[in-house]
C-alpha positions in Angstrom: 131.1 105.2 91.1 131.0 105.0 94.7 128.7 108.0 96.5 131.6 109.7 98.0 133.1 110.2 94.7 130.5 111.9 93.1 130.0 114.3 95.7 133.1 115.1 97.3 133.3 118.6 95.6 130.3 119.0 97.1 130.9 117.6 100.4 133.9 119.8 100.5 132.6 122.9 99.2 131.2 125.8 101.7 128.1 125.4 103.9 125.0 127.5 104.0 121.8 128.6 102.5 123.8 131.7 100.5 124.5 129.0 98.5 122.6 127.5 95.7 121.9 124.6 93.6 120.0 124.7 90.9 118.6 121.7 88.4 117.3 121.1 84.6 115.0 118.7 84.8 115.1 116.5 81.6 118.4 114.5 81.2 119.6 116.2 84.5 117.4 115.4 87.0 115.7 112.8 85.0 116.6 110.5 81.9 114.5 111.7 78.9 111.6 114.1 78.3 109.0 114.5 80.6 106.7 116.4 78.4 106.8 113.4 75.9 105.9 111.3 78.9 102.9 113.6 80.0 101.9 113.6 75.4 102.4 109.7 75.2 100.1 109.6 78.5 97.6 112.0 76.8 97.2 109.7 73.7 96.7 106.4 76.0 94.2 108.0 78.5 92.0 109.6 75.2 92.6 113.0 77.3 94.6 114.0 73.4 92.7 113.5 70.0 93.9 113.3 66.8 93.2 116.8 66.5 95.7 117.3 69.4 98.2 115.1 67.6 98.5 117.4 65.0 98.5 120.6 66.6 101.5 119.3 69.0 103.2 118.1 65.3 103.1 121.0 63.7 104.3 123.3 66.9 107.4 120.5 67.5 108.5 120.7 63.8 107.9 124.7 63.6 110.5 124.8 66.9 113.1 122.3 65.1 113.1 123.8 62.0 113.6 127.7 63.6 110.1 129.1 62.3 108.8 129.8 66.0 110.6 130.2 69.5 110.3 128.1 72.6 107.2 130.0 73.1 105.4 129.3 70.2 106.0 125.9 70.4 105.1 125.5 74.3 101.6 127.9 72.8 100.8 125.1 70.7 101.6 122.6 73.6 99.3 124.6 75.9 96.6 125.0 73.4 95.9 121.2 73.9 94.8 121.4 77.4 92.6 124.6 76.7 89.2 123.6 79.3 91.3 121.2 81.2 91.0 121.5 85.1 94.3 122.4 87.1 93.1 120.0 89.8 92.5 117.0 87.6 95.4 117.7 85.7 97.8 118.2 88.5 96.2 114.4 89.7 97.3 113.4 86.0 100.6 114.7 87.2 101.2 112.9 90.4 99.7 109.9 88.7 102.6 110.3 85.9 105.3 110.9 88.2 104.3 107.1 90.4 103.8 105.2 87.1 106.7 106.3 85.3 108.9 109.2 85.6 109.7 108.0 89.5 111.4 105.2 88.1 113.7 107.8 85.6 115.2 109.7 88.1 118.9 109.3 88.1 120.4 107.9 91.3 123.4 109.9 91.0 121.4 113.1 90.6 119.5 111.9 93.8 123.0 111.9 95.2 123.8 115.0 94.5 120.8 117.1 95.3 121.5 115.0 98.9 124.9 116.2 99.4 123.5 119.8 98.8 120.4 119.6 101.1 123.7 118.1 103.9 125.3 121.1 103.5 122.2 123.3 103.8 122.7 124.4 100.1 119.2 126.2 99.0 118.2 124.0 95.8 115.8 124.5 93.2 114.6 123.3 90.2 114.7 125.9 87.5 113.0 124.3 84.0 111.5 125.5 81.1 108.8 122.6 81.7 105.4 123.1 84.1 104.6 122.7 87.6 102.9 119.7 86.7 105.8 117.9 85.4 108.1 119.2 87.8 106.1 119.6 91.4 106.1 115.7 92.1 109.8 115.1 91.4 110.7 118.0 93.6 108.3 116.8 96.3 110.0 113.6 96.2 113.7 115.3 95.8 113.3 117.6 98.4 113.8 120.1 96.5 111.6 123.3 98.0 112.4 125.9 95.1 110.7 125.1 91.6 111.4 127.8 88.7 109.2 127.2 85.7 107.4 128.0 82.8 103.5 128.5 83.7 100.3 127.8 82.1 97.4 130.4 82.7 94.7 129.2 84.6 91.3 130.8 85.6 88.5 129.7 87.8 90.4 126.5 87.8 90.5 125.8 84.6 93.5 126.0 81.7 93.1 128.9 79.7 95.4 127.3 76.8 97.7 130.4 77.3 100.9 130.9 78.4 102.0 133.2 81.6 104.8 135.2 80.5 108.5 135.4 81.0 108.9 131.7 80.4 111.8 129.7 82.2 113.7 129.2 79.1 117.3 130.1 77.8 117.2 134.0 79.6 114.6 132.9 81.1 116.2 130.9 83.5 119.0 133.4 84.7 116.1 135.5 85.4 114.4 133.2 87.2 117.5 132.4 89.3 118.5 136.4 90.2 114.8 137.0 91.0 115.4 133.6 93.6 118.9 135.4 94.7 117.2 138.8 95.5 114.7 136.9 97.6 116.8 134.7 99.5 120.2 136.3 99.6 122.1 133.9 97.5 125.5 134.1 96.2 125.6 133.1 92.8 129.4 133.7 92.6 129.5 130.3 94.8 126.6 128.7 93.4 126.2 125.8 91.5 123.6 124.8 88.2 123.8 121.6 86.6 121.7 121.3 82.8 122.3 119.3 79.7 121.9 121.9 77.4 123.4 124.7 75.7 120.3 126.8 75.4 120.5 127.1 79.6 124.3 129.0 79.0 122.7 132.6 80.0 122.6 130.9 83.8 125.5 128.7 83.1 127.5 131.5 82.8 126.3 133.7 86.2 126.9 131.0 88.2 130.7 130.2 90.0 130.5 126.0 89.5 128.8 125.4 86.0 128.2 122.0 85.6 127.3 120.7 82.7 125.3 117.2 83.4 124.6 114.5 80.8 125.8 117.6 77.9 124.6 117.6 74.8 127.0 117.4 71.6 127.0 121.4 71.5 127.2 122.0 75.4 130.3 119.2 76.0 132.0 121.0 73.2 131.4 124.4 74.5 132.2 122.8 78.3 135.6 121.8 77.1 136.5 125.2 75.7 135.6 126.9 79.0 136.8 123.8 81.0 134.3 123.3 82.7 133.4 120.2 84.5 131.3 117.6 82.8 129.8 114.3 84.1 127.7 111.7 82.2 124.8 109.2 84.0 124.6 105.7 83.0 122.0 104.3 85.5 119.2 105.4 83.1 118.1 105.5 79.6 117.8 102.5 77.3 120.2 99.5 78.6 123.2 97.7 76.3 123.0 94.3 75.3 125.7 93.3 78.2 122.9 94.4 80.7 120.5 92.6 78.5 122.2 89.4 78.7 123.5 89.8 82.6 119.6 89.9 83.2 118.6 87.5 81.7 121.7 85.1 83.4 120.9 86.2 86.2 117.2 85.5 86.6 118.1 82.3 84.5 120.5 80.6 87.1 117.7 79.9 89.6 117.0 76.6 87.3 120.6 75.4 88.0 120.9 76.9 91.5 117.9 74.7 92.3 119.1 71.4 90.0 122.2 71.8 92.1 120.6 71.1 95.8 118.8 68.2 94.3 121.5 65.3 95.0 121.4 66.6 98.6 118.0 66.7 99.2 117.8 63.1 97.4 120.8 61.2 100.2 119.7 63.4 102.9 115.8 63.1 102.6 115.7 66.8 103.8 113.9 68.9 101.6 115.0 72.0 103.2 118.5 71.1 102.2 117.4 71.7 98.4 116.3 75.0 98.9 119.3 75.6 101.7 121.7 75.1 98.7 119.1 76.9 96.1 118.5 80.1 98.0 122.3 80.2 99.0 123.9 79.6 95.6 121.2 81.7 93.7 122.1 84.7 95.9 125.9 84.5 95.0 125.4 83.5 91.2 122.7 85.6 90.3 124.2 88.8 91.9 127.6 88.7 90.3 125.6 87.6 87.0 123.6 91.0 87.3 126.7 92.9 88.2 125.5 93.3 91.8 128.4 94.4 94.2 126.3 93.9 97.8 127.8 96.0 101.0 126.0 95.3 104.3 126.7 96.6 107.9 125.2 95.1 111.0 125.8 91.1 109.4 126.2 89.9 112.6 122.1 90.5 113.3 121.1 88.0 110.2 122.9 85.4 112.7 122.0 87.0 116.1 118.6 85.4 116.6 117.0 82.5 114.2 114.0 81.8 113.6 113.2 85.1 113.1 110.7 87.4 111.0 113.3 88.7 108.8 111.4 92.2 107.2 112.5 94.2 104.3 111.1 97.6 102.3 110.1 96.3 99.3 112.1 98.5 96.2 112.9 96.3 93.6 111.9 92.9 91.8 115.8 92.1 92.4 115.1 92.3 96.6 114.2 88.8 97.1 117.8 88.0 95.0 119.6 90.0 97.9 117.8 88.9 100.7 118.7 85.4 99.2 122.4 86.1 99.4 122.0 87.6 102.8 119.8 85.1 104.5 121.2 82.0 102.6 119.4 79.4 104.7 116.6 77.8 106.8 113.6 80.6 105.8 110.9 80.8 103.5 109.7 83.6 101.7 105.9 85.5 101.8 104.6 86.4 98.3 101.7 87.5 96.7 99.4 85.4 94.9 99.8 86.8 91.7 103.7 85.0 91.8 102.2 82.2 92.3 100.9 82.5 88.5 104.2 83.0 87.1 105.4 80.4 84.6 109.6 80.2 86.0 109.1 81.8 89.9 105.8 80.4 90.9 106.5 76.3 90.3 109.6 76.9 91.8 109.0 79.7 94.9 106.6 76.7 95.4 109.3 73.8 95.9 110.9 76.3 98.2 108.0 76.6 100.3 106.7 79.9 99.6 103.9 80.6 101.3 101.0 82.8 99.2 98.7 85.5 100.2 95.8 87.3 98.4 96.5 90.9 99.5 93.0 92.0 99.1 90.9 89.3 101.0 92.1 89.6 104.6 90.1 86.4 105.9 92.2 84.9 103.3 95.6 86.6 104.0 95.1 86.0 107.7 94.4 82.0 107.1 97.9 81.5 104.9 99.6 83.1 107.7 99.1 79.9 109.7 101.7 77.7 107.6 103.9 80.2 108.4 103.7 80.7 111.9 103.9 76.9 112.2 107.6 77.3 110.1 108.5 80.1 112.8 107.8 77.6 115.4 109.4 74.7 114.0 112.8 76.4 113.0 112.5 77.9 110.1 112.5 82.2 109.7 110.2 84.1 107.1 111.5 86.9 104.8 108.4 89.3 104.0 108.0 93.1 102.8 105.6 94.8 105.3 104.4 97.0 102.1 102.9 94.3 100.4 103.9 95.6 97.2 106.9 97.5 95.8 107.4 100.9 96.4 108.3 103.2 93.1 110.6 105.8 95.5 113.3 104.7 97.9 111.3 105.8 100.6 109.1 103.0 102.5 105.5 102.6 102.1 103.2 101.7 105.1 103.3 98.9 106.6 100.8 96.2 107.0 100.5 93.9 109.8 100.9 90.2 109.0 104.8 90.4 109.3 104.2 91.9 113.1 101.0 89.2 113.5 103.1 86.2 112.4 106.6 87.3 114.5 104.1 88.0 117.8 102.4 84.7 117.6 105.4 82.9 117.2 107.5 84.6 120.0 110.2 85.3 117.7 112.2 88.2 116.9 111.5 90.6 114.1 114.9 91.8 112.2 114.8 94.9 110.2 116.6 94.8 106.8 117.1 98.1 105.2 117.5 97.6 101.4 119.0 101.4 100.5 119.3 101.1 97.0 118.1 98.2 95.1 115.7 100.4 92.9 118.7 102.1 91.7 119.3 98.3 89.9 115.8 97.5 88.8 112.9 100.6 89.4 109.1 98.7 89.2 108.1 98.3 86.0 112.0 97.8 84.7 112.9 94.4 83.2 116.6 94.8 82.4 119.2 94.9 85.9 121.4 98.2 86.1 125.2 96.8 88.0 124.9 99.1 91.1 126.8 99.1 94.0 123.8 97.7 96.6 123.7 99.0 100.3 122.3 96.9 103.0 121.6 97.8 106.9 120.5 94.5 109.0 119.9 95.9 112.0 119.4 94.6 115.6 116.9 91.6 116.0 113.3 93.3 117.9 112.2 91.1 120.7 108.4 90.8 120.2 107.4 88.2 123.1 105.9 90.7 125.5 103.7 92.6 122.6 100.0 92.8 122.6 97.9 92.5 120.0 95.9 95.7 120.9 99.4 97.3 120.4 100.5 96.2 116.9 100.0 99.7 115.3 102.5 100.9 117.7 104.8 98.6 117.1 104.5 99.0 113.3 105.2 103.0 113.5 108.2 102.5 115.6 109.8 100.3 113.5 109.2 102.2 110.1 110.7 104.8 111.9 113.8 103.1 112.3 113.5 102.1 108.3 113.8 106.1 107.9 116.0 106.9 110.1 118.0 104.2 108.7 117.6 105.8 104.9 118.1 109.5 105.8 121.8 108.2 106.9 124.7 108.5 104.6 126.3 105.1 103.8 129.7 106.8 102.8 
């Protein structure tokens, strides 16, 4: 489903602060459990014994059989971090939220909480889980207001206790009214989107419940009340269609590359192999993965060649799109580590890949030299400034051997803004999502008159356009 759709309601609906929007967290905001997430981490990092294990076991089955409340079981939860520091624990937090739970937030919730923030819609998380869990995710949202459940702490330390009233069930509605008695809000217009039924005390203050992802008991409840439902599917574990589609996909680059063979062979141009490679891997492989590719500003791929062609790095599925975009006559940068992969290394090789070691700059600095030496003789790069992927949408910092090389050579650099590949393949995925990809190329930067001595300039005002670029709607 196309942005728009999702969010026309929204889009449509009255502007203002008055109103609000407010967010579950697990399965709404996120796919799954983040409090699993933070116990799995527990067990890994040895910050949870066996000890632990048991007291979070017996709490879990006590809630799920009825014995105790929410409250006793988020007691025995808390119990487990009794002597913990807040500050090392809120690290363990932010360290959570990068390595994993970045990667499980739903892109059309992103959407969503977007087209609130455009009409100046006050949004908050309200969730019966901690600051820890939720903070990041909010900070990363946008999201200013977060309603949750707190865990005592004194001198800095977890107590093991629980600050009381909880953001649970009634919990939550009071949460909300204390928000609306602060800020003015009108809940009468308001909006609250959950998966559960245990969240109907706020579901049922609010003017647009909207029941997200529902759960058996919620949808049926939802249909009664006809209320408006909507299910995510960019998340949670994939089919076996997006199984095999990935595994096509990545597959094809054997055959796209067996294909430009004959041409290289009667031509004696080596370049003409990887010409027909890049070009027929980009189209194959995308409609294999169930990649539909929009881009805006084409005309600036062709504008100006060679050229340092520059994109933020989101996804292992980038260089596939920048494939299809650039199609011919460039080579790629990589990192060395590729260069050890069994399928991409032998073959990003053949193409001419050229490979640095991102933590030796003497190193990096030398293997720039081949490709400056490309720029000059015809061919363009294609290179991440980040070095490495980024686990948000939102670019990383930039290093300098994209600006270096494109300087040297006296060639143009071209900004490529990849919107929404992560939304197909988050770091650390394996199996391709079929998402609707966004692409801004925009006009080609002239780099003949820079100065070395003003590099770091150069580099902030182009990530600056890369934001710019990404706070715009597409739509």
């Amino acid at each position: 489903m196309r942005t728009s759709e999702l969010t026309r309601e929204i889009d449509e609906s009255p502007a203002g602060p008055h109103v609000a929007a407010f967010f579950d967290l697990d399965r709404t905001l996120i796919a799954g459990f983040s409090a699993l997430t933070f116990v799995a981490d527990g067990f890994r990092s040895g910050r949870l014994g066996a000890t632990d294990l048991v007291e979070l076991l017996f709490a879990a089955t006590s809630f799920q059989l009825g014995t105790v409340g929410f409250s006793g079981f988020l007691s025995g939860t808390a119990r487990t971090l009794r002597g913990f520091s807040e500050e090392e624990f809120a690290a363990v937090g932010e360290r959570i939220f990068n390595e994993e739970l970045a990667a499980e937030v739903y892109p059309e919730a992103r959407a969503i909480v977007d087209a609130h923030r455009r009409r100046g819609h006050t949004v908050a998380i309200v969730s019966s889980a901690t600051r820890y869990q939720v903070a990041p995710i909010a900070r990363e949202l946008g999201i200013e207001h977060v309603l949750v459940s707190s865990l005592e702490v004194k001198d800095g330390v977890l107590t093991g206790e629980l600050v009381y009233p909880l953001c649970y069930g009634e919990g939550k509605a009071v949460a909300a009214r204390g928000l609306t008695a602060e800020l003015g809000l009108d809940l009468t217009q308001s909006w609250f989107y959950t998966d559960s039924e245990e969240d109907l005390p706020l579901l049922e203050v609010v003017g647009k419940p909207r029941p997200t992802n529902p759960s058996r008991n919620l949808a049926t409840i939802a249909a009664r009340r006809k209320w408006p439902t909507q299910t995510f599917t960019s998340r949670g574990f994939p089919g076996a269609e997006q199984m095999l589609r990935t595994g096509l996909a990545i597959g094809s680059i054997v055959p796209s590359f067996l294909l430009g063979l004959p041409a290289a062979a009667l031509s004696g141009n080596w370049q003409q192999a990887v010409n027909i490679a890049s070009s027929t891997w980009g189209e194959v492989g995308t409609a294999l993965a169930g990649l539909e590719v929009h881009v805006r500003g084409e005309e600036n791929v062709w504008a100006r060649r060679p050229a340092v062609f520059i994109f933020n790095h989101q996804s292992a599925i980038d260089m596939l799109v920048i494939c299809k975009l650039l199609r011919r006559d460039f080579v790629g940068i990589g990192k060395q580590e590729i260069k050890k992969n069994p399928i991409f290394g032998p073959l990003m090789t053949l193409a001419g890949t050229v490979f640095i070691d991102r933590f030796q700059h003497e190193k990096a600095i030398q293997a720039l030299r081949p490709a400056i030496d490309a720029l000059r003789h015809g061919l363009s790069l294609a290179i991440a400034p980040e070095g490495t992927r980024s686990t948000t949408p939102h670019p990383g910092p930039f290093k300098k051997g994209a600006f270096f090389m494109a300087m040297e050579a006296g060639v143009p650099i071209v900004p490529i803004v990849l919107r929404n590949t992560i939304d197909a393949l988050p770091k650390n995925w394996l199996v391709v999502r079929p998402t609707t990809i966004d692409v801004d190329v925009l006009p080609p930067i002239e780099t003949r008159n820079w100065q070395r001595q003003d590099l770091d300039r150069h580099m902030a005002e182009t990530h600056a356009l890369y934001e710019e670029a990404l706070r715009t709607t597409w739509d």
